[in-house]
C-alpha positions in Angstrom: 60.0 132.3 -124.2 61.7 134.1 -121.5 58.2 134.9 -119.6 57.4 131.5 -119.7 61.3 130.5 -118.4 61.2 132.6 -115.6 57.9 131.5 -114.9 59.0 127.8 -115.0 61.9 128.7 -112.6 59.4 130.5 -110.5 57.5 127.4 -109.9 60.8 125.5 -109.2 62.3 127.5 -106.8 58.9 127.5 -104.6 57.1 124.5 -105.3 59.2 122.3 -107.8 57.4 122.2 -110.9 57.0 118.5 -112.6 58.8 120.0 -116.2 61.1 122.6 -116.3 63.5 124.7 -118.9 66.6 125.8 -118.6 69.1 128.3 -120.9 68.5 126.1 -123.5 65.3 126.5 -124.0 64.3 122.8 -124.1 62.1 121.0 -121.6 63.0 118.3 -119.2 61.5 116.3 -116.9 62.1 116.3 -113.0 63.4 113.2 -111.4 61.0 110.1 -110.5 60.0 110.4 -107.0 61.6 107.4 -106.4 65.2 108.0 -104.5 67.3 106.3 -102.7 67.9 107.8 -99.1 71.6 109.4 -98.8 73.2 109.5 -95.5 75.1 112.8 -97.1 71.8 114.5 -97.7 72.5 117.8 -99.5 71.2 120.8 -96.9 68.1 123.2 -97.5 69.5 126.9 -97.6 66.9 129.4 -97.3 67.8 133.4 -98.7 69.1 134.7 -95.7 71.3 132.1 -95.1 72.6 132.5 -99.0 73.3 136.1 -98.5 75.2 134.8 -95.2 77.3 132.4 -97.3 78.0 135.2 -99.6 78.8 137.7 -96.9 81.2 135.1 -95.0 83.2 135.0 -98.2 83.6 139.1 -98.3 87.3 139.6 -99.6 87.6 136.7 -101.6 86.0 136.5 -105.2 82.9 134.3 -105.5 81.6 133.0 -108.5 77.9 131.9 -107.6 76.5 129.4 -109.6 73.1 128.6 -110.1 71.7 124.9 -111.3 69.5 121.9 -110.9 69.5 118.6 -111.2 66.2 118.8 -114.1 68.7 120.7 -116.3 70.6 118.6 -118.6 72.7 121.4 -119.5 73.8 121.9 -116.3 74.1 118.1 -115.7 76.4 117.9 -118.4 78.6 120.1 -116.8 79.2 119.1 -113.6 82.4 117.5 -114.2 84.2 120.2 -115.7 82.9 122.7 -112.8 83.8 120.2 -110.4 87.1 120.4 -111.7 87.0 124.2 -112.5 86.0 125.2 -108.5 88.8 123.6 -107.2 91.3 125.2 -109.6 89.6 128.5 -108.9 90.1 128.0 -105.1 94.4 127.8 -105.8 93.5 131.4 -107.7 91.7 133.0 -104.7 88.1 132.8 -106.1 85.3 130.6 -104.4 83.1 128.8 -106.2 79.7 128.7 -104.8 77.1 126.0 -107.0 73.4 126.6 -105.4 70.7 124.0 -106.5 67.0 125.3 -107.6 65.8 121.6 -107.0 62.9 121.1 -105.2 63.8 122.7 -101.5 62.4 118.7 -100.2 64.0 116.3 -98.0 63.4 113.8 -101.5 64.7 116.1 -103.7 68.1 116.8 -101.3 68.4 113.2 -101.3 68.2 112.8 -105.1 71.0 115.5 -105.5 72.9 113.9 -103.2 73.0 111.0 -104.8 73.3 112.9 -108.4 76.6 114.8 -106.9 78.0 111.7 -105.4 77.9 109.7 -108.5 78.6 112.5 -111.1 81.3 114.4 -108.9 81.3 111.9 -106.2 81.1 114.9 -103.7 77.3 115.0 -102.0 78.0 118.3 -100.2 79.4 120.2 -103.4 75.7 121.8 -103.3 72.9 123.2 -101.5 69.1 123.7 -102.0 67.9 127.1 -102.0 64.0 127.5 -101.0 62.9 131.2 -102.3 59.9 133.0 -101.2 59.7 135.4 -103.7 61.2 134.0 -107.1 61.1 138.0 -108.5 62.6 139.7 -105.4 65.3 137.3 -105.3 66.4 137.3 -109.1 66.0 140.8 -108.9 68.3 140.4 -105.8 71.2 138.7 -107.3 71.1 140.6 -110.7 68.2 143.1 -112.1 69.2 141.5 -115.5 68.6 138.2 -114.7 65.6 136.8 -116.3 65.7 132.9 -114.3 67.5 130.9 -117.3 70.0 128.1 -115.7 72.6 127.2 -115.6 74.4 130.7 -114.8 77.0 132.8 -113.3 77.9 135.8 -111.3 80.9 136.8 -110.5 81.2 138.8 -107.8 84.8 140.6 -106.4 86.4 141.0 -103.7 84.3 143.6 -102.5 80.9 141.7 -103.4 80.1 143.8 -106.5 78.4 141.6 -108.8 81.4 142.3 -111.8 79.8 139.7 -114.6 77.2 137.2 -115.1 77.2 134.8 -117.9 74.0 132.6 -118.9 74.1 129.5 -120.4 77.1 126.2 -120.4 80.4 127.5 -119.5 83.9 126.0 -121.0 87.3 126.5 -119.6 87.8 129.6 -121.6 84.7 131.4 -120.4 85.4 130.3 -116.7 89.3 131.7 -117.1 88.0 135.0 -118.1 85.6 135.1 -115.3 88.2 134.4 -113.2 90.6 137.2 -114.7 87.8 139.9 -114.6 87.8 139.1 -110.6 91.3 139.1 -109.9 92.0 142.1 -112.1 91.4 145.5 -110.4 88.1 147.5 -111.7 88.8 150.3 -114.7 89.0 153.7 -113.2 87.0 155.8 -114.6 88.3 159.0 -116.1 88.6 162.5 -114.7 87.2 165.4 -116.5 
C-alpha cells in the first residue's frame, strides 16, 4: 500500500490523477470538472517558490502542512487547522497549508471556492506544481513516503524537528508547537 500511495500522490502532484488516497488509506474521487470561477483564485506555487516561502520565514517556526482538496481526511479538518494556524501565529510559529491539487487554473478555482466556504478564507492555500514527485518528498523529509494530510515542523533555524502523518487534534498540534518553541536537547559530552 504505501508504493501504490506514493504513486497515487506522484500522479497528483504532476498531472492530477482522477482517484486518489490519502493517510487513510481509502480512495476518493477528485472533484467534477465543473467549478464555479472564483475571483480569489488560490495561486500556483511552483518548488522554488516553496523553498522561498520557507526561507522568508527563517527565524520563526513553520509548521508546513501538506493537503488536498480529494482528501476527505484533510477536508475534515480544515476547520480545526483554520483555527489552530491562527492560534499558532500569537505563539510565534507560522502555519504554512500547501495544496497537492491539480496545479490547474480549474483546480485553483475549486479550492478557492472549497476554502472560502469551509474556512471562508480563499487565500489560506496554495497549489504546489512538482516536477519530480521523488526529489521533492525526498526534499522535505527522506522519511516521507507521500501519505496526506501531514506535517513538518520545522524550527527556528529551518531544521525539519518532527513530522507527523495522518489527522491532527489539538493535542498533537500543541505538542508540535512545544517541540518548536523548546530549545533542541544538547547532546552529551564524553
Amino acid at each position: 500500500m504505501q508504493t501504490a500511495t506514493v504513486r497515487l500522490i506522484a500522479v497528483a502532484l504532476t498531472i492530477g490523477a482522477g482517484v486518489q488516497a490519502c493517510a487513510s488509506g481509502r480512495e476518493t474521487a477528485a472533484p467534477s470538472p465543473a467549478v464555479r470561477p472564483s475571483p480569489d483564485m488560490a495561486r500556483v506555487i511552483s518548488e522554488a517558490e516553496l523553498k522561498t516561502e520557507l526561507e522568508s520565514h527563517r527565524g520563526r517556526a513553520v509548521i508546513l502542512h501538506f493537503w488536498a482538496s480529494w482528501c476527505v481526511p484533510c477536508l475534515a479538518e480544515l476547520p480545526l487547522l483554520a483555527r489552530l494556524a491562527q492560534d499558532s501565529r500569537r505563539k510565534g510559529v507560522d502555519f504554512l497549508a500547501i495544496s497537492l491539487d491539480s496545479p490547474s487554473q480549474q483546480s485553483a478555482q475549486h479550492v478557492s471556492a472549497l476554502l472560502a466556504s469551509r474556512i471562508r478564507d480563499p487565500h489560506w492555500s496554495v497549489i504546489l506544481k512538482v516536477a519530480d514527485t521523488d526529489a521533492f518528498m525526498t526534499s522535505i523529509d527522506p522519511n516521507w513516503e507521500g501519505a496526506i494530510p501531514v506535517f513538518f515542523a520545522y524550527d527556528r533555524n529551518s531544521r525539519l524537528r518532527r513530522s507527523l502523518v495522518g489527522n491532527i487534534n489539538q493535542v498533537e498540534f500543541d505538542d508540535l508547537i512545544s517541540d518548536l518553541t523548546s530549545p533542541l536537547p544538547s547532546s552529551s559530552k564524553k
